[in-house]
C-alpha positions, -999 to 999 in steps of 0.1 A, spaced: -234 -397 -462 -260 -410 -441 -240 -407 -409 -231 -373 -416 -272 -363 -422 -281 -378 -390 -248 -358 -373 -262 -327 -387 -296 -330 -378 -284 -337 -342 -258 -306 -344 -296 -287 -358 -312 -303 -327 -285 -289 -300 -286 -253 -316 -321 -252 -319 -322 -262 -279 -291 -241 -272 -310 -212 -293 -346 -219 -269 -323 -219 -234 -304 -184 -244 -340 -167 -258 -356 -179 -222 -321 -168 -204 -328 -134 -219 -358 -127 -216 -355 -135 -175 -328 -109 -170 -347 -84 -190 -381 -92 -172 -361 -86 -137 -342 -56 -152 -353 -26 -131 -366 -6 -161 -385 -34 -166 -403 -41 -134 -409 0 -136 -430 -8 -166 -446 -39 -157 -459 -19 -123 -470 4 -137 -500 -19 -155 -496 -4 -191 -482 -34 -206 -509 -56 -191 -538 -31 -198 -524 -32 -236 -519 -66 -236 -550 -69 -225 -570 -43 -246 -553 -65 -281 -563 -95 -269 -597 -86 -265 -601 -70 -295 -589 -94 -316 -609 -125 -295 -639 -105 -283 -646 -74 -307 -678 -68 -298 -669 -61 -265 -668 -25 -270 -705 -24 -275 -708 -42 -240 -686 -19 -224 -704 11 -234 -737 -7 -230 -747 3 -269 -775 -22 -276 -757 -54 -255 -784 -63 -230 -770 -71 -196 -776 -111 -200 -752 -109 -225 -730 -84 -206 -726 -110 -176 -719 -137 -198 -694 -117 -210 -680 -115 -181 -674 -149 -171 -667 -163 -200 -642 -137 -211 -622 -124 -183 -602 -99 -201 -638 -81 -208 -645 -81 -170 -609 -67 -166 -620 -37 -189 -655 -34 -179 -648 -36 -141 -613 -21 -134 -608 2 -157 -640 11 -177 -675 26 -179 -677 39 -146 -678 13 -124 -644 11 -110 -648 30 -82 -680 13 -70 -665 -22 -69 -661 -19 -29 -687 -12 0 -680 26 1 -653 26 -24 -657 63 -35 -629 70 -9 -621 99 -27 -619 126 0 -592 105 22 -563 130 31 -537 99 22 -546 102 -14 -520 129 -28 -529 151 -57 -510 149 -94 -485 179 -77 -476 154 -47 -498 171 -19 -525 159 5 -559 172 -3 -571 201 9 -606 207 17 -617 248 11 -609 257 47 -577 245 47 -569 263 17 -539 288 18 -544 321 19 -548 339 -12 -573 318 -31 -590 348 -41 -599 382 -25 -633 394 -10 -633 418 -39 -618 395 -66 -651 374 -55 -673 406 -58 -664 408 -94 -669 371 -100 -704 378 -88 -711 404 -106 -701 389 -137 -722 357 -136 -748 379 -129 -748 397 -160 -769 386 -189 -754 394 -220 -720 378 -218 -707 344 -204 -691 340 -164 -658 359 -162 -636 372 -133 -614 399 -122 -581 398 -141 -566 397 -110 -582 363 -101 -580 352 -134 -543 357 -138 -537 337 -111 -560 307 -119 -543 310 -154 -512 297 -134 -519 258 -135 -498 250 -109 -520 275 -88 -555 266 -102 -545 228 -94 -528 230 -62 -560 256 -49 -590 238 -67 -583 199 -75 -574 168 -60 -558 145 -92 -565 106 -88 -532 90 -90 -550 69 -118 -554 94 -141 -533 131 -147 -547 166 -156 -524 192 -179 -527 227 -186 -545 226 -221 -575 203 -202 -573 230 -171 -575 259 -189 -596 284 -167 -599 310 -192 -614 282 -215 -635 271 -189 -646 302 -175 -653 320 -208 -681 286 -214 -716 301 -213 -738 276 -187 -766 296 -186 -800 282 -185 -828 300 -200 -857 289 -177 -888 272 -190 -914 262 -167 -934 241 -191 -908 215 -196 -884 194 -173 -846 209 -178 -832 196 -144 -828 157 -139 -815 143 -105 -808 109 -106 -785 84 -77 -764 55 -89 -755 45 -56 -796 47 -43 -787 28 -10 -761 57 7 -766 58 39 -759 83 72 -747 82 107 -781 83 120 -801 71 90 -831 51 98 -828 15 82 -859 14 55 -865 50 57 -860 61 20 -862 99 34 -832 93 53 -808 79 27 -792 98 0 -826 99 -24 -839 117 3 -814 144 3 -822 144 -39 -862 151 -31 -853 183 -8 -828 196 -38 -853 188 -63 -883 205 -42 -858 239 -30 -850 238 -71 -887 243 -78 -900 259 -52 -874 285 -47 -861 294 -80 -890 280 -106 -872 254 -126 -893 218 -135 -867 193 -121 -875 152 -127 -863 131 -96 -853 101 -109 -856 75 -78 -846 40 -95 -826 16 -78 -795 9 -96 -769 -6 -73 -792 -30 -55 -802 -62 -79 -819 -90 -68 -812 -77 -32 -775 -79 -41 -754 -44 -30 -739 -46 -68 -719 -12 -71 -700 -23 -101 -729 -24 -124 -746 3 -113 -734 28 -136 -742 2 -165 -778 0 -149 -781 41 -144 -769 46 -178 -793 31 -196 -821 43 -173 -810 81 -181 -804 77 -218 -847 65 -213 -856 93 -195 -836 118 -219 -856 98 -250 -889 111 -233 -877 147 -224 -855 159 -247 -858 192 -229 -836 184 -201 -801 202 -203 -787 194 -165 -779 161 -154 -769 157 -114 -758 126 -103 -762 133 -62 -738 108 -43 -726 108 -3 -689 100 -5 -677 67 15 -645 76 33 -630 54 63 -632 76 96 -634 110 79 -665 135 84 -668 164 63 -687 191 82 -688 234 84 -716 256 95 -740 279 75 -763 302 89 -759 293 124 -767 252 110 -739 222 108 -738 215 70 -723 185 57 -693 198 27 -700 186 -7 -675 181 -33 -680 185 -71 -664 152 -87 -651 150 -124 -644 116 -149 -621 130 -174 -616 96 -196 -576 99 -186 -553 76 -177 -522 80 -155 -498 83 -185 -525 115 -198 -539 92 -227 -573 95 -235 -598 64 -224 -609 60 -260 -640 35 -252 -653 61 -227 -652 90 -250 -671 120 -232 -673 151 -256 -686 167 -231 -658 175 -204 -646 204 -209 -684 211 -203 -683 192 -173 -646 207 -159 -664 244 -163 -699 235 -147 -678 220 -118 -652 252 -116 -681 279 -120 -700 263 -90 -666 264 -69 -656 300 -77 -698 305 -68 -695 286 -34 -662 304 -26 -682 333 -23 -717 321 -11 -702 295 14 -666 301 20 -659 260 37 -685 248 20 -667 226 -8 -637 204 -9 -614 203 -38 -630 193 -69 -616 157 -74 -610 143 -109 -607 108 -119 -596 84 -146 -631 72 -161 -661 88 -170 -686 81 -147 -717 86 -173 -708 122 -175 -714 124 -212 -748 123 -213 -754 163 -215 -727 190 -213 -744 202 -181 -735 172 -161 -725 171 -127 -715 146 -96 -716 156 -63 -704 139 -30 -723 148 -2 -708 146 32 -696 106 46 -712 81 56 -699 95 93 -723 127 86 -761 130 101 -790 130 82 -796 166 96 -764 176 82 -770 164 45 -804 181 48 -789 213 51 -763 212 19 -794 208 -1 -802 243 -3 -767 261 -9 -763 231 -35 -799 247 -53 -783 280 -47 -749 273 -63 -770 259 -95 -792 287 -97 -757 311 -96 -746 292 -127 -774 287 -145 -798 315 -143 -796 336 -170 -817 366 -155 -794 400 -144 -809 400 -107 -793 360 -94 -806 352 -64 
């Protein structure tokens, strides 16, 4: 009886090893399948790996990511000592993806293709038929008009009701994230009442940078006037002086730490310096987050009034990833908000400044975008653009604010 025990546990043994080598055989010629690979490619199963893993090892990690009450000591540990959390909080989260590289806004290049497969168009190299001189008239008139919110011509508004129109003529898609029909909806977004009712007596308008240390063609090192906070001052100053509203120019340095160029944790760092400033003035209602776009050998210029203007672009974080799944730690309640602040001001500069704006771009994350429902970022010009140039988008941009938010009959 003994002999045949030990026989059996040796026949156990072999199976169990025979059971190990055809579990490992099988799971090699699924991992090199092709549907496989697809999926493995594609990130997804490493992003959910990941995401369990940290949730189940680091809960409180959420609270880092969002920066809700985890003070940045803690935040970098976090980071090294946890490098799924620096996965999250640097690739794919709270905003600070796309500053992880020296001019990594890159948005504008014409290599990135939009979610319907084409190159991006800027607004001069728009086809024809994006909208009528008269269709343009009428959107005028009817964000001029006090007693109801911005609408268009049904002619222009059929045709931005086709989404394959509205997205091919006015966005540029990320290949990270993906926009559909019910989150482009222009009629939606159109019919949302941005109007500002003006009071003098309190700030409504903050401008903020969270890349502070942009820089021009022809920008003097040290000269804070030439560098993107610069450009903010003369928006600010043409908001005030030209159409009365109390704007706060927020001129913190937020991606320069220690005299470390730190663009990943700049967002982090802007956040919380916002959500300070919106604890003191509760009154504010527009949030503009002025940026100059960093894109390898590109300029972005036009002309306006006889002056060469650098093109701005009005930039979107729609907390969505590729596979059109909602980023739930960078929930923004706000972007529908957002989408129709952005979309009013480019049906405005279409007929102020016909060139003036490139395709509004939208992106995965969120970019600190849901801090107010008015909240905007704008990219203005390259780093290939003068300092003269940026200078001179300052005051359509005022202008293209006041169109959308004044709530007077008589817009300037």
């Amino acid at each position: 009886m003994r002999g045949t025990s030990r026989l059996q546990k040796i026949l156990y043994l072999i199976m169990l090893v025979l059971g190990v080598y055809i579990f490992y055989k099988a799971g090699r010629i699924l991992l090199e399948s092709a549907a496989a690979q697809r999926m493995l490619d594609s990130g997804e199963v490493q992003r959910n790996l990941e995401d369990a893993a940290v949730r189940t090892y680091a809960p409180g990690y959420a609270a880092a990511v969002e920066g809700q009450g985890m003070p940045n000591w803690l935040a970098k540990w976090m980071r090294q000592a946890v490098p799924v959390y620096s996965y999250l909080a640097e690739g794919q989260e709270e905003d600070g993806e796309e500053a992880a590289q020296e001019e990594s806004e890159n948005t504008g290049t014409a290599a990135r293709k939009s979610q319907t497969g084409e190159a991006e168009k800027t607004t001069q190299e728009k086809p024809e038929g994006t909208g009528t001189e008269t269709e343009i008239e009428t959107v005028s008139a009817g964000m001029q008009q006090a007693s109801s919110p911005r609408v268009v011509s049904e002619q222009l508004l059929a045709r931005l009701g086709d989404f394959d129109y509205l997205l091919s003529h006015y966005y540029t898609v990320d290949e990270g994230t993906m926009a559909d029909a019910q989150l482009l909806d222009a009629d939606v977004l159109l019919q949302k009442d941005l109007r500002l009712v003006r009071d003098p007596s309190v700030p409504q308008i903050l401008i903020y940078h969270t890349h502070s240390q942009e820089a021009f063609a022809d920008s003097e090192e040290g000269k804070v006037e030439d560098t993107i906070v610069g450009m903010g001052e003369i928006l600010a100053e043409e908001l005030r002086d030209t159409y009365g509203y109390n704007v706060i120019h927020d001129t913190g340095i937020y991606d320069l730490v220690d005299g470390v160029l730190d663009r990943s944790a700049a967002y982090d760092y802007a956040r919380e310096a916002v959500e300070r400033i919106l604890q003191e003035y509760p009154s504010v209602e527009v949030i503009i987050d002025l940026h100059r776009d960093g894109v390898e050998g590109e300029k972005f210029v036009t002309e306006i009034d006889g002056e060469p203007t650098s093109k701005i672009m009005f930039f979107n974080g729609i907390s969505r990833d590729s596979a059109d799944q909602p980023l739930s730690w960078l929930e923004n309640p706000y972007t529908q908000d957002n989408l129709a602040f952005s979309l009013q001001l480019q049906l405005a500069a279409e007929e102020l400044y016909p060139g003036f704006t490139r395709n509004i771009y939208l992106k995965a994350e969120r970019f600190n975008l849901h801090l107010r429902p008015r909240s905007l970022l704008i990219e203005a010009g390259t780093q290939l653009n003068t300092v003269e140039e940026e200078q001179n988008a300052m005051r359509p941009i005022a202008k293209l604010l006041h169109r959308v938010l004044d709530a007077t009959p008589t817009s300037g």
